[in-house]
Each structure stands twice: as structure tokens, then as C-alpha cells.
N, C-alpha and C positions, 0 to 999 in steps of 0.2 A: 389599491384596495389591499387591507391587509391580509394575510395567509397563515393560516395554523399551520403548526411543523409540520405537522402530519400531511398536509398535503405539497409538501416539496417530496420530490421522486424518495424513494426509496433505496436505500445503500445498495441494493442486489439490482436495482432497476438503472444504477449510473452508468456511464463509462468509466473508463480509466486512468489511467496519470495524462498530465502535461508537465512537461516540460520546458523551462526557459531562462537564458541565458543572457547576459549584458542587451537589458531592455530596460524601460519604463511601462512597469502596471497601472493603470487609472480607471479613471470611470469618466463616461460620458450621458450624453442624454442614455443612449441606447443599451447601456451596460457596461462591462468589462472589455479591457481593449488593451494588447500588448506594441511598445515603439518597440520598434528596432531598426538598424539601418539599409532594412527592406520594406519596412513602411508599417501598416496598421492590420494586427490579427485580434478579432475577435474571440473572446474567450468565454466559450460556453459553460458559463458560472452554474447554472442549476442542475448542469447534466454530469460534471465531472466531481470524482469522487477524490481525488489528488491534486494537488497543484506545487508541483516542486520548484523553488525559485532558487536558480545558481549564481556564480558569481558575477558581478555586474549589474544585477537586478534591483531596482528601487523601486517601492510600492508604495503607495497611495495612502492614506488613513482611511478613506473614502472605499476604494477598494479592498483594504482589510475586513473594515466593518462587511460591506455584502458578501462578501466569499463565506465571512463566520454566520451569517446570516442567513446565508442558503447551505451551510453544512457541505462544504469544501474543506476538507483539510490541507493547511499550508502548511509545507516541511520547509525551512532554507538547510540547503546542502551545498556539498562543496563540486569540484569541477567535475563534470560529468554525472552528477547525481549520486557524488557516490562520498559519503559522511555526514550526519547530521547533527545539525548545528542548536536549530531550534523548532517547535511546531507548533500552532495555534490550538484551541480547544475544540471539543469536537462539539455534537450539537442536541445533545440533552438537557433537559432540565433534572435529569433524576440524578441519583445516586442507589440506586435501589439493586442493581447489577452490579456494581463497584460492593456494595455490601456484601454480596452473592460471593465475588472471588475472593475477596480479602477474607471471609470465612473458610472458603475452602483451601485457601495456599496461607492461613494463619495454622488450621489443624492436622498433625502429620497425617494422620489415617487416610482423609478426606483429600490430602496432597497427592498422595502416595497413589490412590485412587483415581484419581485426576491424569497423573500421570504415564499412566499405565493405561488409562482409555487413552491417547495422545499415543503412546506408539501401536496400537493395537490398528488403529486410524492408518497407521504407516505401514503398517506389515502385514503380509496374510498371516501371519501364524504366532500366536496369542506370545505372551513374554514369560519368563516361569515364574511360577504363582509369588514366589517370597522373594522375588527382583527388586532391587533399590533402584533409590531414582537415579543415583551415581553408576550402578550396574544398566541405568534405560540407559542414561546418555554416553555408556562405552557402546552400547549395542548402536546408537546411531550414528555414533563416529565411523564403526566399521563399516557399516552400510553405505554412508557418503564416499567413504574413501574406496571403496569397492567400484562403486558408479562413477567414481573418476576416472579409474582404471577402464573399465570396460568402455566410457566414453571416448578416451583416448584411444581406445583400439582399434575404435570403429570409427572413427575421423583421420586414423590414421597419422595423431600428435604425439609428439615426444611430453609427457608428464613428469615435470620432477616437484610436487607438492602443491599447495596453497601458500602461497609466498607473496605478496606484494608489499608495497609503500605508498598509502594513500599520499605523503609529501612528494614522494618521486613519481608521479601516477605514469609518467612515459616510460619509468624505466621498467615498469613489470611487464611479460610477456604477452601476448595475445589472448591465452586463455584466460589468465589471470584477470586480464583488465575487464573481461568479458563476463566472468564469472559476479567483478565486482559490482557491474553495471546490472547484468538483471538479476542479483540480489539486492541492490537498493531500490529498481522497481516494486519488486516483490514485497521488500519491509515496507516499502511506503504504500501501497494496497491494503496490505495486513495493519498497519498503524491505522488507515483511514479506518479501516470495519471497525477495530477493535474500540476508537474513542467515540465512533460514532453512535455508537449504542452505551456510552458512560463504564465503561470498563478503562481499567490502567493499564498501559503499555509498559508500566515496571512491575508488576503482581506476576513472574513467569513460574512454573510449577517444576519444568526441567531444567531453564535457564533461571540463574535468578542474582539477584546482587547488579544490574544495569536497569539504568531506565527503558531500557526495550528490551527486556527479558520474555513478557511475555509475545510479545512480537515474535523474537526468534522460535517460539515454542510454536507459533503458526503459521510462520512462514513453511519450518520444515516438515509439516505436514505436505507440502507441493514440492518439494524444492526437486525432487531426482526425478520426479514429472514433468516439471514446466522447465526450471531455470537454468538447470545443467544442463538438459540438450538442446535450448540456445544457445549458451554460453561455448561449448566445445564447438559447435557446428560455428559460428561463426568466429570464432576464435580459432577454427581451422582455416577459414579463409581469409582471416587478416584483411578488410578492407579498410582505405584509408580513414573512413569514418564510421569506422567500428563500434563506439557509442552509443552514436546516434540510430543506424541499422539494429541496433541490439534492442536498445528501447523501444523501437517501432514493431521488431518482432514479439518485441515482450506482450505490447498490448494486442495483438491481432491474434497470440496464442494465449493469455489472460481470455481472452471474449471467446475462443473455439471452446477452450477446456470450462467457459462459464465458471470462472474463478471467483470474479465478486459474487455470484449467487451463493457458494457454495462458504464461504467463510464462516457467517456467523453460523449456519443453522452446525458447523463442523465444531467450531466454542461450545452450541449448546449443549449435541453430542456428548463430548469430553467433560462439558462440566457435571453431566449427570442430572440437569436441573431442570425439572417441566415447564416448561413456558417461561423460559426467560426472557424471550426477545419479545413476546407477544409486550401488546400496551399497556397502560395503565394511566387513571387522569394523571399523575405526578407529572409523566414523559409528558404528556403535551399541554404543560403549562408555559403561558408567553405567545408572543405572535412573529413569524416572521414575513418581511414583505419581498416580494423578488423585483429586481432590475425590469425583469419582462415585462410584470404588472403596471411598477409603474409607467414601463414606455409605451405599454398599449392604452392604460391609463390616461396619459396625456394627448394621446394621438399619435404619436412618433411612429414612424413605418422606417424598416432595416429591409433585412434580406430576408426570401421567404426560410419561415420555420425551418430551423435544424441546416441551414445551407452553410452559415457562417462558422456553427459548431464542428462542422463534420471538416470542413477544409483547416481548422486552427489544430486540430488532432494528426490530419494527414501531415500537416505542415511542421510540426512537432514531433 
């Protein structure tokens, strides 16, 4: 039976990333299903708001189509989840919010504005009144590089900058590769919100000139909150599968700190703009159908509700 968008879960109601590496994505009667050579993980297409596919990975046409269908966003990145290559669309039918930013980051006044509610977000204590956007983003260079310092203090690491080589990804140090890992977490979260309500991940107000300019302007609203004291804390402990342990803490501190809730209603915040995320007919025009429907549809029985989901997440 078919499904209006609006009744697939809600961005702030999903879970979080997956990840996965040298597999095959498909589809079966029962849905979404990852090979690899430990056998079949089920992938809870309706519930997760990310899905990063790494090196190795071959996907479906089949499985494209339902992920864009239930409003999954696919990023392919490189090893480890860490450079992005390419990403599918998100799951509107409007443009009506994409109007909204390219208004306010086409008008300097309106930029500038914008701006300036984005660090106000990041700091207790307001910015001065005639700041540039080039004077915001010296003010948060020092703040990061401040919080690297004090992180290191308190993990007790030797820090000598942000230094790495995504081509040599073994040869950067622990922190480093730590820092890179739950920062591509993080952009890939912030990507999913941002395209999933029809906004551009290149429209950025502080960052700008890249296709994820505005990305970077939302990730670092979190970042000296969530992703650097990951990054240090287990970048202090060096374990052999440093990575992987980092993504898993990302998502399990992403869901304490209620980070997917907290995205868009923080865009709306900073755009200054009443009900922008509330609906309108435009947004839900079209029909989308879920995997689930039709395998309850047919009669098809899996595993009880949420059992398959919740293990391909731990598993990941």
C-alpha cells in the first residue's frame, strides 16, 4: 500500500549513521540486506537517517531506488568514512526552503545576520555588534584551537596541530585520525538534516565556496561538544580499531546529546525565519512506498519489529 512522505518517521525521530564496507547492498522480499563475508545484516531502511557506503561496496539499483524512497541519505566516502565522494538527494518535493537560504546567503545584510545568530548558537557571549563574517570565523578558529589544547591536557596527549593525509590515512596520528572519523560522522548527520528538508549543503553563510559549506557552518555549532571529546578521549587510547570504536561512540553520544532532534529546529533558529520547517501541500506531493509495507503486504514474516534493525546498528 502506498505511503505519503509524511508518514515515513520524521528526521528528528530517526536513528543514526551506518556504516559499511567491502559488502553487497540489495534487496530482498523482506527489504534491505548487507553480504559480507560474515554473512547477511539487515538494514533498517526506514529508521536510519544516513547510510555511508565505503570502499568495497556495490549497490543495487533496487536498493538505491528504496533508500531514496524512504529518505535515507547515501554518502560514498572513502576508507574509514572519511572524504566524500558523492551523495544521493534528499526527500522533498519542495524548493520552498532552498528559496528561503539562497535569499538570505544571496543578501549581505541578511548574511551577515545569519551569521552572527550561528556564533551567538556557539558562544555564551554575543559577538561585537560590527563583526565580520571573516572576523566570526577568526573568533572560531581560536575557540577550536583553544579546545584542542585543553583536550589534550586532560587526556594527557602530546598535540602538535590538525595535520593529516586523507591518501596516507595510517600515517596520521591517533588523534588525528580520530578527529577525522567523528567529523565525517558528524558532516554526514548534518548533510542528512540539511537535504532532507530541501535546503543546499553548498548555500554556507560562514563557510562558503564548497559544496558542503553549509554543512560545515552546522556541524560546528556541536563540534567542541560532541566530536572532539571523542576524538581526544579515544585518540588517547589508541585502540587497534580506533575507527570503528569512534563511530560507535559517535552514535551512542549523537542519541544522549539528542543531536538529530536538535539540527533543523537550530537552522531555523539562525535563519531567523518562522516556520520554516512546519509543512505545506508542495512538501508532500508524491507517494512513497516502504520495503515493510510491502512485505507485510504480501504476507512475508522477518524478525520481530525493530530486532533486525537494532542488531545491524550495534553490528556497525
Amino acid at each position: 500500500m502506498p505511503r505519503r512522505l509524511h508518514e515515513l518517521p520524521r528526521f528528528d525521530d530517526r536513528w543514526s549513521h551506518l556504516y559499511l564496507e567491502h559488502c553487497r547492498v540489495d534487496q530482498d522480499a523482506d527489504g534491505l540486506c548487507s553480504h559480507d563475508k560474515d554473512g547477511v545484516t539487515r538494514i533498517p531502511i526506514d529508521q536510519v537517517a544516513l547510510l555511508m557506503l565505503g570502499p568495497g561496496t556495490v549497490v543495487s539499483h533496487a536498493a538505491m531506488r528504496a533508500l531514496s524512497e524512504n529518505n535515507c541519505l547515501v554518502c560514498w566516502v572513502g576508507e574509514q568514512g572519511v572524504r566524500l565522494y558523492a551523495h544521493s538527494t534528499g526527500g522533498t518535493f519542495s524548493a520552498r526552503r532552498l528559496q528561503v537560504q539562497a535569499r538570505l546567503v544571496s543578501d549581505d545584510r541578511e548574511r551577515q545576520a545569519v551569521a552572527r545568530r550561528m556564533y551567538m548558537l556557539r558562544f555564551p557571549e554575543p559577538p561585537p555588534a560590527q563583526a565580520s563574517i571573516d572576523q566570526l570565523r577568526g573568533m572560531e578558529g581560536i575557540r577550536v584551537r583553544r579546545s584542542y589544547e585543553m583536550l589534550a591536557e586532560k587526556y594527557g596527549v602530546p598535540w602538535h596541530g590538525r595535520v593529516y593525509d586523507p591518501d596516507v590515512w595510517e600515517a596520521g596520528d591517533s588523534i588525528n585520525r580520530a578527529l577525522s572519523t567523528a567529523n565525517a560522522c558528524l558532516y554526514g548527520i548534518c548533510h542528512a538534516a540539511i537535504v532532507s528538508v530541501g535546503l543546499s549543503p553548498g548555500l554556507g553563510f560562514v563557510h562558503h565556496g564548497k559544496m558542503l559549506s553549509f554543512v560545515y557552518d552546522v556541524a560546528d555549532f556541536y563540534k567542541t561538544e560532541v566530536t572532539l571529546p571523542i576524538a581526544f578521549r579515544f585518540g588517547a587510547l589508541g585502540p587497534k580499531d580506533l575507527e570503528s570504536q569512534v563511530r560507535r561512540e559517535c552514535r551512542d553520544v549523537f542519541h544522549e546529546h539528542q543531536l538529530i532532534r536538535r539540527i533543523l529546529p537550530d537552522i531555523e533558529e539562525v535563519f531567523g525565519v518562522g516556520d520554516l520547517l512546519g509543512e505545506s501541500p508542495e512538501d508532500l506531493e508524491g507517494s512513497i512506498v516502504s520495503l515493510a509495507t510491502r512485505a507485510k503486504d504480501r504476507g512475508l514474516r522477518g524478525e520481530p519489529d525493530g530486532q533486525s534493525e537494532r542488531r545491524a546498528l550495534d553490528e556497525n
